[in-house]
N, C-alpha and C positions, 0 to 999 in steps of 0.2 A: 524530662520532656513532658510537655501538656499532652494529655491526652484527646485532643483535636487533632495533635502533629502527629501520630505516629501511623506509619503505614500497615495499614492493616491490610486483612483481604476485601474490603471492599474499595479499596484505593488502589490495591496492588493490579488487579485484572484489569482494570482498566486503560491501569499506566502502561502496563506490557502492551495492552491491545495499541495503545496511540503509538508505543516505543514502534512496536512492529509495522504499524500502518505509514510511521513517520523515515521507514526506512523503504519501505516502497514509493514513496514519493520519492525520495534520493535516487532509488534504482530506476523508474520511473524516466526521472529527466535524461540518467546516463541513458538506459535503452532510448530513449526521444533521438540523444544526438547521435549514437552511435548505428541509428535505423537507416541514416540518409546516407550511407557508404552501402555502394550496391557490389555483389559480389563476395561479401566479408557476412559471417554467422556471428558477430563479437555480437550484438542486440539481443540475439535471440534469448540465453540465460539471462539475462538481466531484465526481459521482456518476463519470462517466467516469473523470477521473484516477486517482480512490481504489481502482477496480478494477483500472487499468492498470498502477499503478505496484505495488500490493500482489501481481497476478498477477507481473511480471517479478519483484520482490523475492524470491517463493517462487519462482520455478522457475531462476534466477539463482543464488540461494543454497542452493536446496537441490540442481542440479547440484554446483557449488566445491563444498558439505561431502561430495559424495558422492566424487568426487573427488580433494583432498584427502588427503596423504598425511602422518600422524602426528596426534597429538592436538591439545587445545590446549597453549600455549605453544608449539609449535612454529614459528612466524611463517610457518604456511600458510595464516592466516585459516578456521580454520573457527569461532570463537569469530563473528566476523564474520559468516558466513555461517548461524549457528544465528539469531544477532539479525535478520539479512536475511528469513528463514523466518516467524519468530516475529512481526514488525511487520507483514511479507505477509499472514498470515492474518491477523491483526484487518484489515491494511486493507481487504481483500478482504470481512470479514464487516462493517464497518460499512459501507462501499460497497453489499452486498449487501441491508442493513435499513435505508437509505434512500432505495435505488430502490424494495421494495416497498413503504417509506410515500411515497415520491413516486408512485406508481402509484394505492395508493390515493386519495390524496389527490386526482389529477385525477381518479379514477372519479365522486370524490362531491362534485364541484365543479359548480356549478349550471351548464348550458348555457345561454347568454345569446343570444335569437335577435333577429336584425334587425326582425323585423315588429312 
């Protein structure tokens, strides 16, 4: 294997941060559609990941690119860690717009009492 191609650690932190950031986007959209059923807590853990994973993504990646010494192509991973950045934020902002329609949604869901 050339040694351009192998994953080293400056490719490896990267990829993970984008792996992780790229699965809060996933969870992300689930909590998005799963927000608009009122009444149902299914959002809410899904609502967590997609903040958790997109925060560490962006603060993950955008450390390594800061850090980081040379461009891309250089096999420092910062190509890696811009995508780490860039998946972080959407996950963080769909995260973010379906806790406030999970929010809503329980505000205006009818209290059901015992008596």
């Amino acid at each position: 294997v050339a040694a351009g191609y192998e994953l080293g650690v400056g490719r490896a932190v990267p990829t993970t941060a984008a792996v992780l950031a790229l699965i809060g986007v996933v969870t992300g959209a689930v909590a998005l559609k799963r927000s608009r059923r009122s009444g149902t807590h299914l959002a809410l853990p899904w609502i967590v990941v997609a903040l958790a994973t997109g925060a560490i993504g962006v603060i993950v990646g955008g450390m390594h690119g800061a850090n980081a010494a040379g461009g891309p192509n250089t096999g420092n991973g910062v190509v890696g860690a811009l995508f780490a950045v860039v998946l972080g934020v959407i996950a963080v902002v769909l995260g973010g717009l379906s806790l406030a329609r999970y929010r809503r949604t329980e505000r205006a869901a009818p209290v059901l009492s015992d008596s």
